[in-house]
N, C-alpha and C positions, 0 to 999 in steps of 0.2 A: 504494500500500500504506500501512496505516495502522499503527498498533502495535499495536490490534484485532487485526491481522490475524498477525502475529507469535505464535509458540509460544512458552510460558513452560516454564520460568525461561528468563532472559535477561536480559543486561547490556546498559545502554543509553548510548549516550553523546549525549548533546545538543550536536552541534557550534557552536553559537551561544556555549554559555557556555565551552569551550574555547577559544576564539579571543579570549574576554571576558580569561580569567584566563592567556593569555598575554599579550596585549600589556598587561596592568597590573604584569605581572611582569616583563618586558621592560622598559617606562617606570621602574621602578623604580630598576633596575640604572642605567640608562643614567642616570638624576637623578644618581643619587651614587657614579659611576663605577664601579661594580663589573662586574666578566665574568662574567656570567650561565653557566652550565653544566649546562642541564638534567639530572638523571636519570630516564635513561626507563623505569626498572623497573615507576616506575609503571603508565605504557601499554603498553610493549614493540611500539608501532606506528611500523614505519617514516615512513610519510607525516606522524606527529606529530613526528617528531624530526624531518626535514628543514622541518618548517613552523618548529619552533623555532630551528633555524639561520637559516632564509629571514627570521625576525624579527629576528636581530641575536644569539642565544646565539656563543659563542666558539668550544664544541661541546659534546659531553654526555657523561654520565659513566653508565658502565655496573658491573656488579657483577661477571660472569662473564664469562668468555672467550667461550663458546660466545654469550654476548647479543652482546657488542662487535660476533662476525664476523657476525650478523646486520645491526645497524646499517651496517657499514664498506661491506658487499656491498652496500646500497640505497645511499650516499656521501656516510655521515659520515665524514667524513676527521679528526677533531681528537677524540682516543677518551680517555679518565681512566677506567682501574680502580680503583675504590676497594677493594679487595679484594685481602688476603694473596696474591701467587703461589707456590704451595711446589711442590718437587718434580722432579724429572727429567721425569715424563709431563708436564709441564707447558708444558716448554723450544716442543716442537716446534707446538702451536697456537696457542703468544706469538708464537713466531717468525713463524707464517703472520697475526697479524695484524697485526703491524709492519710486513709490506711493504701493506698495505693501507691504514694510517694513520699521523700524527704521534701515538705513543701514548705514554702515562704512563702507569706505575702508583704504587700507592702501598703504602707497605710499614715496618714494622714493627721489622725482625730481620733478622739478614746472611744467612741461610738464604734469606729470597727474596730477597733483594740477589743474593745467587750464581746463583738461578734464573732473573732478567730480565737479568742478564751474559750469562748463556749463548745467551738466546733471544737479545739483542741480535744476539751474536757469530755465532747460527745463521741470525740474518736477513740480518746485513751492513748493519743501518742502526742508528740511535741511537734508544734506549728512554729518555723522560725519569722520573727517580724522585721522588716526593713521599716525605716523612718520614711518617708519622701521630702526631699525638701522642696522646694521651687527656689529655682539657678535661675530666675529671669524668666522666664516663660510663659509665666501668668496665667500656669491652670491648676494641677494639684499641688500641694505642696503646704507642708511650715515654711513660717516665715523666716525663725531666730533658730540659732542653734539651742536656745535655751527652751525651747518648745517643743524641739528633737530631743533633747535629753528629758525632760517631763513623762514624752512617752515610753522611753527606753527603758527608764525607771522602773514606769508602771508595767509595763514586759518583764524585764529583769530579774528573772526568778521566779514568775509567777506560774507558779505551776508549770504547765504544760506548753508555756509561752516560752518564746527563747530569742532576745536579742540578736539580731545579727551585725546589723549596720546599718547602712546610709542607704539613698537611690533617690537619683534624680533624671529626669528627663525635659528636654534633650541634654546638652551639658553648658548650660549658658554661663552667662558672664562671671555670676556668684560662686562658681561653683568651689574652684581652687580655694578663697577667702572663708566659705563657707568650711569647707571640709576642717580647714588650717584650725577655724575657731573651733568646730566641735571637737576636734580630736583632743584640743588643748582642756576643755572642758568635761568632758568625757574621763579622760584622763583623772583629772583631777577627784570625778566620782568613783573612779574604777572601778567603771564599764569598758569592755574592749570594743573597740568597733572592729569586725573580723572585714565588713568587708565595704568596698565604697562603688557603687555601682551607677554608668553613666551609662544614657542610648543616643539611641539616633545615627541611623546611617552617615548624614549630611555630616562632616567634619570626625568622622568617625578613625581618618589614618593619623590625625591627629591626637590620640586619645592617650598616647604615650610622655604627652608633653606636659599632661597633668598632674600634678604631684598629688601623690594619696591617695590616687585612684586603682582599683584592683579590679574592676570586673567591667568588660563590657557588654550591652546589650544592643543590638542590629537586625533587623529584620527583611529590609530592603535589598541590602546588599547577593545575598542569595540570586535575585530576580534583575535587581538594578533597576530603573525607570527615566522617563523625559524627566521627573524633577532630581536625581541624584545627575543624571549627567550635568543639567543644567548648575546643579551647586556644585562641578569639578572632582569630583567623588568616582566616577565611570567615564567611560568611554559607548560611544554607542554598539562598538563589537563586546561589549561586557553586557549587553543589554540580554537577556533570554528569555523574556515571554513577547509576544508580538500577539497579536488580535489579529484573523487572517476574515477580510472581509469582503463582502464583493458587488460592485457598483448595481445596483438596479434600477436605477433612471437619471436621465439625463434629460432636466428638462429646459434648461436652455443652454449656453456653449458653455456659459460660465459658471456653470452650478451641474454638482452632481448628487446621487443622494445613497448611499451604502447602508446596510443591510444590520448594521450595528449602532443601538441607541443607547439609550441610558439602562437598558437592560444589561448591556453588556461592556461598553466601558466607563471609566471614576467618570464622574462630573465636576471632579477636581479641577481647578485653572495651575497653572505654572507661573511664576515671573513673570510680567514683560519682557527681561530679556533674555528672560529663555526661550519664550516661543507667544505663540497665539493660538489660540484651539484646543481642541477635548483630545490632543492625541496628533503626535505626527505621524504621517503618513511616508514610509521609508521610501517608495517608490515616487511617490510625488513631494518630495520637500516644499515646495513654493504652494502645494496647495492647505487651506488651514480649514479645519473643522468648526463651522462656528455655529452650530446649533445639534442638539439632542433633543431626539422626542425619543420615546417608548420603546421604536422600532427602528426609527429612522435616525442618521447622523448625516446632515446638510454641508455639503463642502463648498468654498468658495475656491475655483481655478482661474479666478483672474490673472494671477499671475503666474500662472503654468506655463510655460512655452510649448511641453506635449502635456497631453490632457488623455485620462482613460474612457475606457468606450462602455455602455453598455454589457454586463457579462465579466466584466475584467476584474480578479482579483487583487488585491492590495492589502499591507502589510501596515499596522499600525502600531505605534510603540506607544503602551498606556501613559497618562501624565504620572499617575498613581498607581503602582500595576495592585499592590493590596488590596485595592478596590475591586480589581479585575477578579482576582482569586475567590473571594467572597460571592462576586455576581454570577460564579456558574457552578454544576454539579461536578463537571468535570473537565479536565484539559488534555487536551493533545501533546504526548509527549517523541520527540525527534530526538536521534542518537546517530551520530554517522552518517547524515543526512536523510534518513530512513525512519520511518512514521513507526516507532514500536508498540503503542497505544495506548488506549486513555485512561487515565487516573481519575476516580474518584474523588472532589473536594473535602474530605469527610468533615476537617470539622469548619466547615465554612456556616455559616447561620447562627453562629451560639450565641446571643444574646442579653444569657444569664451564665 
């Protein structure tokens, strides 16, 4: 089978350059000792996440409950939530993944401090806790390192709770300042911080330049996208998932209309100076995407000098490709230039 022969729309993954942008990610970490921790939202494919373990990751980091017990159930055993746990309904499918894995999560506020107690205590095994701070970013996060140490505190021994450290996302401006003061502080309570944990693909080969930082978390990087190349992080031959889609009307010279809408690729924008449009279009550069409906993705070819015809397949690099991985059940996977077949999303949809 060839790709030819494949129904569009469809996401494709070229496992050559998968395996390329792991083990450079991988050599990375291992140069300048950092513990590598994939996040698999990107892919949300079992068999990618135990190949990033089989390369030396520590384990990987998931977003929702409901993804982690997909991962745990295929056996990744070493699971980081990075994701608030609030709630009473919450206690009881923490609890069912803790006996499953060595789990962290990471948290914010004593509200979930009280709800991964509880799971802890419902499971009968020890749940380790990250701080989150906010580095600049202005989403989750404490504010002071003295507001990081309050919760560590109340971790610290508590039962079935178990300190571990820091995590912030992405790794913004505070962060170096921030770490300097907690550890100084910390310290002085003697609490260990074991570990200091940064994400984000986007400035992620720099992550070595941080002082007191131990763990990295990256998700993207895996897949690559229009926004990692555009932040200097990739190259577009490091790029491996493409949307393979195909023109079905052309209704006047300058406007075409393909087959791929918001059903299927991010509705994510980029930079301005990264691009214009839902997604470039490899084959036609000069032409930009600039609308999505449901089914439909509207090009504008004014500036094309060749233009595709009715029927004509084309190749789209997602803005966001995490988006892409979530929007279908499955993807098309290419090895040697040879369609080997389609993978299941499994844990794509988890919500909770």
């Amino acid at each position: 089978m060839t790709l030819t022969d494949i129904d569009t729309p469809t996401p494709v993954i070229d496992l050559d350059r998968v395996e390329r942008n792991l083990a450079r990610m991988q050599a990375y970490c291992d140069t300048h000792g950092l513990r590598l921790r994939p996040h698999i939202k990107t892919h949300k494919l079992p068999r990618l996440a135990l190949r990033q373990l089989e390369l030396g990751a520590v384990g990987i980091t998931c977003q929702k409950i409901g993804e982690a017990m997909v991962m745990a159930e295929a056996g990744c055993t070493d699971i980081l939530l990075t994701y608030p746990i609030v709630g009473a309904a919450k206690v009881a499918p923490l609890a069912a993944l803790a006996r499953l894995s060595r789990l962290t999560v990471a948290l914010d506020n004593p509200v979930a401090l009280d709800t991964v107690a509880a799971a802890a205590r419902e499971a009968g095994t020890e749940i380790g806790v990250l701080v989150e701070f906010d580095s600049g970013d202005g989403r989750c996060g404490v504010q002071t390192p003295a507001e990081a140490l309050d919760l560590a505190r109340r971790a610290h021994g508590n039962g079935p709770l178990a300190f571990r450290g820091l995590m912030t996302y992405p790794r913004g401006p505070r962060t170096v300042p921030f770490v300097a003061e907690a550890r100084a502080a910390f310290g002085a309570a003697g609490i260990p911080i074991d570990t200091v944990s940064v994400g984000g693909t986007p400035g992620c080969w720099e992550t070595h330049e941080l002082p007191g930082v131990s763990e990295l978390r990256v998700g993207t990087y895996i897949y690559q996208d229009r926004a990692t190349v555009g932040a200097g992080v990739a190259t577009l031959d490091d790029c491996a998932v493409h949307v393979h889609a195909t023109v079905v009307s052309r209704p006047t010279a300058d406007r075409a209309v393909l087959d791929a809408g918001s059903k299927t690729l991010s509705s994510d924008r980029v930079a301005p100076s990264v691009g214009e449009g839902y997604g470039l279009i490899l084959d036609y550069p000069d032409a930009v995407i600039t609308r999505l409906n449901e089914e439909h993705a509207v090009v504008d070819l004014s500036a094309c000098a060749a233009r595709p015809a009715i029927g004509e397949r084309v190749r789209i690099l997602p803005n966001h490709v995490c988006v892409v991985s979530n929007l279908h059940d499955t993807m098309t996977v290419v090895q040697g230039g040879a369609v080997i077949g389609e993978w299941p999303v499994a844990a794509r949809g988890c919500t909770r």
